[in-house]
C-alpha angles and dihedrals in degrees: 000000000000088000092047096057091035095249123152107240086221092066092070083073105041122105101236116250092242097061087039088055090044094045088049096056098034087052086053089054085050097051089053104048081047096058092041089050103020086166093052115109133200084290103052102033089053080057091053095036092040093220131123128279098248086048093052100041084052100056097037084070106042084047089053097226123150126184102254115245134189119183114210119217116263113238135196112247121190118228118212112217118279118255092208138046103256103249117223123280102272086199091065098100087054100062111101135183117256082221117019090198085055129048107168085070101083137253139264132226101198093108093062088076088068090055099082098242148136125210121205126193130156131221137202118251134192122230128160103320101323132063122243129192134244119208122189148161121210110203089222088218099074102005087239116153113236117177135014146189145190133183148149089253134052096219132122094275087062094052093034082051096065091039104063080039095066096033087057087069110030148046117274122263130236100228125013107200130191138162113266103275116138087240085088109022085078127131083237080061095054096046099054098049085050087051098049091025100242128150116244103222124183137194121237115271114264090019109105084165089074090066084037087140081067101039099054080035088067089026094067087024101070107043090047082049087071143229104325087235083074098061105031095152124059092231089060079041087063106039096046080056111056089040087055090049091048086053097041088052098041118027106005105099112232103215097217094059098034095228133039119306091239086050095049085042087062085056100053093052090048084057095046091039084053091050089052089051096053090045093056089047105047081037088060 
């Protein structure tokens, strides 16, 4: 057949030149967004490239690109003991099943952003040759980061620390929720949840799932903070790391919201803004 209608038979196996021409150029879209995000996986760069996640997934690999990695060493901390009794996770009411018929399935924590909180948690962080410590706390709403900390001591004025930071520039939330160090279970803690009326809520011990918003928060963090070589003095510390938080907050894209938290937050107060605005109306 292929000798009757003049057509090579090898022709049956060529990419067309089209397609060769398209997957050149699309591989060289993919280099660069991977050069501008080198910690963006499928789901992320489909976001930047617009394109679908099969697309993406496909020239990712003919264009050879990984999303870079770097693991950092565990260390053993030591925990002095709690000055207060760890009150009861407050979160608790918003977990729900990903399938109620069937448990065993898992459950899911997305309606925790609706519960007005914020979760706190601190990490270890090389630098030089000693290890400093990273305190923040993450608004659930919008996944923002609003307030920080780092020191050369994992103690209550570290975490204290990010807290009135964040509560310097920000209402209030209605539940403040940690794991069970005695970093937070301070009487400074409790005293300032009495003072701004906010519920101190804490995860089960040995149940870091149940602060699973901080622990993917650090897990995707760190790497993206880079190789320790590139910050050997605090004050590069400090520096890499309010630079990484600007850029988590305002141009990283969170996957679960599609877009930046400080962009989704705009959202959130544009919605809020448009409820007002009906109130007042109806009101009047």
């Amino acid at each position: 057949m292929a000798a009757a209608i003049k057509v090579d038979r090898t022709s049956y196996y060529r990419t067309p030149a089209k397609l060769v021409v398209r997957d050149k150029a699309a591989c060289a879209m993919m280099r660069a967004a991977h050069t501008a995000n080198p910690f963006y996986g499928v789901r992320r760069l489909r976001v930047v490239l617009g394109w679908s996640v099969n697309k993406t997934r496909r020239v990712r690999t003919l264009a050879g690109v990984t999303a870079s990695s770097y693991q950092t060493s565990r260390i053993r901390q030591s925990h002095p003991e709690a000055e207060i009794t760890a009150p009861p996770n407050a979160l608790k009411p918003y977990v729900r099943f990903i399938n109620p018929d069937r448990p065993q399935a898992g459950q899911t924590y997305a309606a925790m952003a609706r519960s007005g909180a914020w979760v706190q948690d601190f990490t270890h962080v090389r630098c030089g040759r000693q290890w400093y410590y990273l305190a923040v706390v993450i608004e659930l709403a919008s996944r923002q980061v609003v307030g920080w900390s780092v020191g050369a001591a994992h103690d209550t004025s570290l975490t204290l620390g990010a807290l009135k930071y964040a509560l310097g520039r920000h209402t209030p939330p209605a539940i403040l929720h940690s794991d069970q160090g005695s970093e937070y279970l301070s009487y400074a803690h409790r005293d300032i949840c009495e003072a701004y009326e906010m519920t101190l809520s804490c995860s089960a011990k040995s149940s870091p799932w149940q602060n699973g918003f901080m622990e993917s928060f650090f897990g995707k963090f760190k790497p993206e903070l880079g190789h320790p070589s590139g910050y050997a003095t605090p004050e590069t510390l400090f520096e890499r790391v309010a630079k990484n938080i600007h850029h988590y907050n305002n141009e990283r894209i969170h996957t679960a919201l599609k877009m930046s938290p400080a962009a989704y937050a705009a959202r959130l107060k544009e919605q809020e803004n448009g409820r007002d605005r009906v109130l007042q109306e109806v009101g009047a």
